[in-house]
matplotlib code that plots the C-alpha trace (Angstrom):
import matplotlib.pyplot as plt

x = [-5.6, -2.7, -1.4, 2.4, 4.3, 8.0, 9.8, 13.0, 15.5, 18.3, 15.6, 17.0, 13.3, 12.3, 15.0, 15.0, 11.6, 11.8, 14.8, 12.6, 9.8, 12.0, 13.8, 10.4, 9.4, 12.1, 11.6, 8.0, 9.2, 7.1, 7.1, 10.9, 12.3, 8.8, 8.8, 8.9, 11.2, 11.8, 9.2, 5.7, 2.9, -0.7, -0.4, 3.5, 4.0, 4.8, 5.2, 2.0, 1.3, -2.4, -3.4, -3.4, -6.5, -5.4, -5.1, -1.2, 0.3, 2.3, 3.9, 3.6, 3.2, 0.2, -0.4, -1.2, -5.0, -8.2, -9.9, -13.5, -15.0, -15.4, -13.5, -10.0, -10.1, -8.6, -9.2, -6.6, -8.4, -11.4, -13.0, -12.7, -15.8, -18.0, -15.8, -18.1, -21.4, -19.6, -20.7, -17.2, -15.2, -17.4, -16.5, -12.9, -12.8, -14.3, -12.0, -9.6, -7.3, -3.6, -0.7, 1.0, 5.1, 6.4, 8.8, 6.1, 3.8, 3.2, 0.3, 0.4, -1.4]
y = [-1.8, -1.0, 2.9, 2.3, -0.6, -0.8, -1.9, -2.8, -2.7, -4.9, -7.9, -9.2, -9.3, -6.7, -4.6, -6.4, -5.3, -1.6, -1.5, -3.0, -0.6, 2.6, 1.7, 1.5, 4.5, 6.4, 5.5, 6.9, 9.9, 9.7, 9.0, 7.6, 9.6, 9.7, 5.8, 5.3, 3.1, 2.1, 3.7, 3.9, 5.9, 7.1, 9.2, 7.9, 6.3, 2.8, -0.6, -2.4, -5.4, -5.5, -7.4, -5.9, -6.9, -10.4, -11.1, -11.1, -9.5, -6.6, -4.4, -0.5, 2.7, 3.6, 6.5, 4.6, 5.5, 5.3, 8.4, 9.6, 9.3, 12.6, 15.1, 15.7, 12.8, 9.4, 5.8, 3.4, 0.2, -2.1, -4.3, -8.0, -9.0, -6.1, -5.4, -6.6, -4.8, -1.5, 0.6, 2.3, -0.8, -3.4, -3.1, -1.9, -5.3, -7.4, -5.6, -3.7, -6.1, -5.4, -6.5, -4.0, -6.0, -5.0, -6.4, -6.1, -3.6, -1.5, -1.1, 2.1, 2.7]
z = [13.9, 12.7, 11.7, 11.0, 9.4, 8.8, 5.1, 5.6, 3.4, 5.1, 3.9, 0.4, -0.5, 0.0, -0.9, -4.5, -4.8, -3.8, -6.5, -9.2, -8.5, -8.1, -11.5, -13.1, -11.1, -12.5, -16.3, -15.7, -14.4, -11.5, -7.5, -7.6, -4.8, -3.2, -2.2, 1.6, 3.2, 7.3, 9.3, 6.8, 7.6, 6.2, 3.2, 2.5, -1.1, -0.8, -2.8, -2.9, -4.9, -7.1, -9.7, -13.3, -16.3, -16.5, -12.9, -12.9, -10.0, -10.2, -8.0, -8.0, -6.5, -3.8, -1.7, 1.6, 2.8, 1.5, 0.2, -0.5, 2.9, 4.5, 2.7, 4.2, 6.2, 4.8, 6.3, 6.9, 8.0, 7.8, 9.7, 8.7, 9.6, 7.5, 5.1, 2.1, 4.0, 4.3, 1.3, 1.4, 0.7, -1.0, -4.7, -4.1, -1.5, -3.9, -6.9, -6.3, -3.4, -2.8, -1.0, 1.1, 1.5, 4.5, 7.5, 10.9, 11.7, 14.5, 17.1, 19.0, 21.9]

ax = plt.figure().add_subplot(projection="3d")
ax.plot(x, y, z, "-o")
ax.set_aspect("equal")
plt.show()
């Protein structure tokens, strides 16, 4: 399981992206500056990519970690295999999916 990934913005892709996002960011007025790039961890806001009403994707910002578990605590992972069992991440597995863009991740021992 995986607790650190890293965006990187030498990747054309990526770096279009993270311009597109903080431009709309910034029109908002909100989480510009706050959008993490290189080394992402729990907690950091970072590009994700959901689907809106219609099914369209569309990229935004998301505060990396899952919250309403225990209080204080956040969750960063499920488990493939009872992911749609768990009562924690049933519905938002089944409706609420995202893509997290990033270069590689990092598994720390």
């Amino acid at each position: 399981m995986c607790g650190r990934y890293f965006f990187d913005l030498d990747s054309e892709e990526l770096s279009a992206l993270y311009k597109k996002i903080q431009e709309q960011a910034r029109q908002e007025e909100r989480l510009a500056e706050k959008i993490a790039t290189g080394e992402i961890y729990p907690t950091n806001h970072v590009i994700t990519i959901g689907g809106n009403k219609d099914n369209k994707p569309v990229a935004g910002v998301t505060k990396w970690g899952f919250t309403g578990f225990k209080k204080g605590q956040l969750m960063i992972n499920a488990r493939s295999e009872s992911v749609e069992q768990k009562k924690t991440f049933a519905k938002p597995f089944q409706d609420n999916r995202c893509v997290f863009p990033m270069t590689g991740l990092y598994r720390v021992r």
